[in-house]
Structure formats: structure tokens, C-alpha cells
N, C-alpha and C positions, 0 to 999 in steps of 0.2 A: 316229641313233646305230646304228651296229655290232650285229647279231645276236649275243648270250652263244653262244661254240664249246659243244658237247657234250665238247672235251677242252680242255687245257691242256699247253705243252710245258714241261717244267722239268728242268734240271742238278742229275742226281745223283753225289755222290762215289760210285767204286764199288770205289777202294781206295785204301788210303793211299801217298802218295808215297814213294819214297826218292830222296833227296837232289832234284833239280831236277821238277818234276811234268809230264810227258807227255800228251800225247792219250789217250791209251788209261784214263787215272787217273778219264776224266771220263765221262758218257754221257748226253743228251738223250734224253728219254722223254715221254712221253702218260700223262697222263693223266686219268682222268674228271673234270670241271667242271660244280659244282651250282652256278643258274644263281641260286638262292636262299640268300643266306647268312642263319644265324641268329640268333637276337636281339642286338642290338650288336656283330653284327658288317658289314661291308663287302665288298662283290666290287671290285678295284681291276683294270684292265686298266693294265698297265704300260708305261709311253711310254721310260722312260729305268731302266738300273740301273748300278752304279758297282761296279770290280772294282779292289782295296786287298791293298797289301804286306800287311796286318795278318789275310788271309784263307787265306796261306801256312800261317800257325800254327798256325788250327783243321782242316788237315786233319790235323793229327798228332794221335796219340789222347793227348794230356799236358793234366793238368791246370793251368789258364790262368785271365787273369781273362775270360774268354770260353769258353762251353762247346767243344768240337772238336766240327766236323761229324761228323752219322751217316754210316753207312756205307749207302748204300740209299737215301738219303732224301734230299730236295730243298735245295739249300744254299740259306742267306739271305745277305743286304747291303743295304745301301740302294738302295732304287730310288722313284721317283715315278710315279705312274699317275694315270689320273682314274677318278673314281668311276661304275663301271656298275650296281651294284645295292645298295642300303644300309637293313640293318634298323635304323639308329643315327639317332635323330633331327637329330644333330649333322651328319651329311653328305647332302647331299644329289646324285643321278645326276648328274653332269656337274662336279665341283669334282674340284678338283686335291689329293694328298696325296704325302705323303712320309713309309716307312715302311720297315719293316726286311727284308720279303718280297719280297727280288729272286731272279737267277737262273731267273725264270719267266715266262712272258704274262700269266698272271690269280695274282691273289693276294686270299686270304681272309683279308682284315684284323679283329682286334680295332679295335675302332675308338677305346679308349684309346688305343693304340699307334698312331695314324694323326694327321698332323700336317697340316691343313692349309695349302697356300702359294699364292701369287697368282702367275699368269702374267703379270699386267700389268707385274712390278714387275723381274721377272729372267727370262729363259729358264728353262723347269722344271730342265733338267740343271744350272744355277746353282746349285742348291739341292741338288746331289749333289758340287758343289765347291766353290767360292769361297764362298757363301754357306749352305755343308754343312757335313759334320764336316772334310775336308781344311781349309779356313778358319778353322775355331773353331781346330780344333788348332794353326796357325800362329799366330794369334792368341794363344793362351793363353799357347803355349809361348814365345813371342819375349816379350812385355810380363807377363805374372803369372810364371810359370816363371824367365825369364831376366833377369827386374826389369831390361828394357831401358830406359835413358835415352838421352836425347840428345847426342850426341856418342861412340858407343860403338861399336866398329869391330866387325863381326859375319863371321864366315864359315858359310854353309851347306854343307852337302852336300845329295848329291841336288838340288841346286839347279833342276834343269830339270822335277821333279815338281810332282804337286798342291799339297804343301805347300811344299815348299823354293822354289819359282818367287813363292808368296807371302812366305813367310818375310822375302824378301830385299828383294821390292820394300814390305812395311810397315814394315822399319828403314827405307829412303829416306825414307819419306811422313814420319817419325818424326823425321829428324836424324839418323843416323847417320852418324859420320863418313868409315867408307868401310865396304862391301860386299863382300866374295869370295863366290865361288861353286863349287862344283867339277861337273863332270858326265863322262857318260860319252862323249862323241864332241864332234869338234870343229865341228860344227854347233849342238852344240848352248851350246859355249860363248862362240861371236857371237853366240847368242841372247839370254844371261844380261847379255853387255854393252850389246848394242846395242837390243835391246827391252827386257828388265825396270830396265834401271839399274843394274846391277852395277854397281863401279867396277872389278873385278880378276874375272878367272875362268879356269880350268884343266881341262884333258882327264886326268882322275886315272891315265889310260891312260899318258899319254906320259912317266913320269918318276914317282919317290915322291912321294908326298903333300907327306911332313915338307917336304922343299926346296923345292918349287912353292910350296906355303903360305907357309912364308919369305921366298920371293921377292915373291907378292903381298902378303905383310903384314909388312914389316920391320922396324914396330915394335910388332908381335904383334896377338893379338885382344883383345877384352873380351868376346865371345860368343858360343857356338860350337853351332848349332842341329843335332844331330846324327840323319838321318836312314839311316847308312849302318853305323857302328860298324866295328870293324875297327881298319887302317892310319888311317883318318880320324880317330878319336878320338884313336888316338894322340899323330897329328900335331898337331891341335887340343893337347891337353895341351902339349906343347914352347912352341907358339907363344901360348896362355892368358898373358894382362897377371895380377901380383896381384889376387887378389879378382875375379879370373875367373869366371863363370856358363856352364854346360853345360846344354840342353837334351836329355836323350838321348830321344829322339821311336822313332826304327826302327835297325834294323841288316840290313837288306839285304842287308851282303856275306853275312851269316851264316848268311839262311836255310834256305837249302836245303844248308847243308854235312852230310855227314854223319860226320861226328868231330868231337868238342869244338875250340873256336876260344880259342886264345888269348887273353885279354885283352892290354889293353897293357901294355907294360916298363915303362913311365915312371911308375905310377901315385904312385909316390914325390915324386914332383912336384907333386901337391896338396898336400901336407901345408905345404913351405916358401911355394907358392905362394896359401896358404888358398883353392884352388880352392872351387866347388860346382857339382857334378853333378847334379842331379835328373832323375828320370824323369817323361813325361806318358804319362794314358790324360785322352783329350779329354771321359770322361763323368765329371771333377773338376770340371769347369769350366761347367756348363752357369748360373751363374749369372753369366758374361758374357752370354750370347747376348742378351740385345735390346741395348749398348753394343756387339757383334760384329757386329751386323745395321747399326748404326744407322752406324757409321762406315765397315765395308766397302762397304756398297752408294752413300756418299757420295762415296767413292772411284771406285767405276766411274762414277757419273755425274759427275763431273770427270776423267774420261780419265787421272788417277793412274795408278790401277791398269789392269792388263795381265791379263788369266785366260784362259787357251788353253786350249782342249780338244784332247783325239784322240779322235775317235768311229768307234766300229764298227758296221755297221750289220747289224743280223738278230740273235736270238735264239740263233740256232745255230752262232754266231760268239764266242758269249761266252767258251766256254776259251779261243778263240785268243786274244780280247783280254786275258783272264787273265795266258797266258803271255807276250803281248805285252808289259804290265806288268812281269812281273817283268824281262825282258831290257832294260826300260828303253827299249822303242820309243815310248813318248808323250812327246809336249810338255804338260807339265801336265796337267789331269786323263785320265786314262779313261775312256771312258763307253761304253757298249753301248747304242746306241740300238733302237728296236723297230719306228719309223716311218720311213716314209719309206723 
């Protein structure tokens, strides 16, 4: 094993964004790493960390169900490392975990808050997506959230991300009876067709929403998993079958606007249509997770399911893949890798 460094490198916010967030918002810094953690706790060296629409938020100083990053101080997220030093009798040097202290090389884990996961069973990064919180949240939010049945015509947005690329392909494996997907360039919407299973999919670029959706769904939706908000919800609202179910999951267009965002005109529309719209935060749901574990990972090993990565490699790389992220440069998850 690897000599413990005398430092650590880790990303600190070093101001808050306005409106889209910059190179300069971010800074890579050193520093000292005690090679000894203390009692119950863990030294984790980090293999893999995962950079999330939902990390946009907390550099804004508003209160959220998520604290906002400090200013100065080392951001978190999920990442997975293996264990280099542990005062916690539960772990021992060389096991693998998954924990909330990313954005860094070494992390000084509580070892309450340290999860251990098997490399046998998934690639570690697996466990920062499909088999992470991007999957649960797919998961929750399509079948408990959106009380998906079978036979139930679904459209995602964001279709070509972490979750939305699932989203679409567990109504297939489900019954659903057709699929739309929306995304942002048209590469990536051969993708949605031709490898996840889509039946229908659209570059949200080349035309409105409202009429492409129309077009792919002519006799509307029953389910509309919404990772983008905006125009999409909208259009989702128009195209909503009666007794329609909305997942509203993220709103992407939104984030980095800096003026209030309109909601949609049509909201009038639920009331004849007895829409439901509900919101997800994926830490509702943790008591799917072994029925989430137990079914997704049944799925990849029956070639089902389809889970793409885009990986970055270096530490020092992580804003770009940040802002990579938000621009919507990944196929399915993100990840920052440390190896290799």
C-alpha cells in the first residue's frame, strides 16, 4: 500500500457564483494530512467522487434542505475510497467505502457515516451512480413517487443524464408502453433510441418542447419524470393523460438564472386534469434501498440495463468536470476519477 502524503489536495468554494459558475469561483489547495485519524474515525483515500446538478444550490448562501457550502472550506459529495487508516473497529485498512467527503484525495471519515461496498459485485464508481443515489432517485421517483404501472407512457427529460438515462430505461424493463426522452444535442438523442430503449426522443434545441412532445406522444403521457423544469414542465402539463403523475426531481434550466423564472401558464391545467405533481429529495426513500439494490443490480447482470459513465481523470480536474456537468457534456453519470 501507498505511503499516507504529509498533505492532501482539496476544492475549496472561494466565492459564490453569479448566475453560471466560472474557474475562478473554485481553488485547489493543500493541505496538511494527519496520517492518524481519531477514535471512530477513518482515513479514506479516494478512488472515485461524483459532481451532481443538486451541488449548484449549495454554493448559494440560501437556506435549503442541504446546508450551502462554506466559503474557504473544502466542498463535499459522494465519493468512494478505500480505507488507509482506521480507528473504527468496523473497518478495516484495505475495504472499500462510500461516503459523503469528496472533492478531496484523503478524507477523514466518521465512520458512522462510512458505508461499506464490495468491489466484486459492481465497479466502485457503480456505487456513485446506478447503484448510488442517481439510481435510488430514479428508482424512487419513477415507481413510489410516480406510482408507475405497467402499460403507462412516460417522458423524461434530461434523458441522457445519470438519472433520466435510468429513469427511462426501468419503465422499459417495467412495461411501459412507450418512452420519450428529451436531451440536449442530437447525439445524444440516437443514444436515448438506439442504446437505452427509448421509443420516441428529441433535441429540445431544435424546436419547442410543447410540439416535439406532441409529436412524440400523440396520445399524451401518463408520467412525466422532470429533471429540467422550465418549458419542459410545461409542456409535460399540456401533454399529462387525466390522473396524470409528475415527478419533479431537478430543474436545470433554472439554475444558474439570475432573475426569478417563471413558472408555467398552464398550471390551470391540473385542476380539470386532477394532475399530481410531487417533489423528490432521494433521502425520503432510503427504505427502498436493499428492493433498489436487489433489482438494479439483476438488471445489469441480464444486460437490461445500460449505465454509461463519463469519467475525468485527476483531482485537479474536478471543477472542469463540474462545469462539464452542468453544460450537459456527460453521457450518464459523472465521475471524477483519482486513478489511473
Amino acid at each position: 500500500m501507498s505511503q499516507i502524503p504529509a498533505v492532501s489536495r482539496e476544492w475549496h468554494l472561494v466565492r459564490r457564483p453569479q448566475g453560471w459558475p466560472v474557474a475562478e469561483d473554485f481553488a485547489l489547495r493543500e493541505v496538511p494530512l494527519n496520517a492518524e485519524p481519531a477514535a471512530g474515525r477513518i482515513l479514506v483515500r479516494n478512488l472515485h467522487m461524483s459532481v451532481d446538478p443538486y451541488m449548484r444550490g449549495r454554493m448559494n448562501d440560501v437556506k435549503s434542505y442541504i446546508p450551502p457550502f462554506q466559503l474557504d472550506k473544502p466542498m463535499d459529495g459522494g465519493a468512494v475510497g478505500e480505507v488507509v487508516a482506521s480507528a473504527d473497529e468496523r473497518f478495516a485498512v484495505g475495504d472499500h467505502v462510500l461516503h459523503g467527503l469528496g472533492w478531496r484525495e484523503y478524507a477523514d471519515v466518521d465512520a458512522k457515516h462510512a458505508t461499506p461496498v464490495d468491489a466484486s459485485l459492481a465497479p466502485l464508481s457503480a456505487y456513485l451512480g446506478v447503484l448510488g443515489m442517481p439510481g435510488l432517485t430514479a428508482y424512487a421517483g419513477l415507481f413510489e413517487v410516480a406510482s408507475f404501472k405497467e402499460g403507462d407512457s412516460v417522458f423524461v427529460s434530461g434523458a441522457a443524464g445519470a438519472v433520466g438515462s435510468l429513469v427511462g430505461q426501468f419503465a422499459k424493463i417495467k412495461g411501459a408502453s412507450r418512452v420519450i426522452g428529451s436531451a440536449g444535442s442530437d447525439e445524444k438523442v440516437t443514444l436515448l433510441t438506439e442504446k437505452y430503449g427509448f421509443d420516441a426522443a428529441f433535441n429540445y434545441k431544435s424546436g419547442p418542447v410543447a410540439d416535439q412532445l406532441k409529436e412524440a406522444a400523440p396520445e399524451g403521457i401518463d408520467v412525466y419524470f422532470d429533471n429540467v423544469g422550465g418549458d419542459h414542465l410545461e409542456a409535460a402539463i399540456s401533454s399529462l393523460n387525466v390522473h396524470g403523475r409528475a415527478t419533479l426531481c431537478g430543474a436545470i434550466a433554472q439554475y444558474n438564472a439570475t432573475e426569478p423564472v417563471p413558472g408555467p401558464r398552464n398550471l390551470a391545467l391540473v385542476i380539470g386534469k386532477r394532475l399530481r405533481l410531487q417533489g423528490i429529495l432521494v433521502g425520503d426513500h432510503a427504505g427502498l434501498q436493499p428492493q433498489f439494490v436487489q433489482d438494479v443490480a439483476g438488471w445489469l447482470r441480464s444486460g437490461q440495463l445500460v449505465a454509461d459513465e463519463t469519467v475525468v481523470r485527476g483531482v485537479e480536474n474536478a471543477a472542469d468536470a463540474f462545469l462539464g456537468m452542468l453544460r450537459g457534456d456527460n453521457t450518464g453519470k459523472m465521475i471524477v476519477s483519482f486513478t489511473g
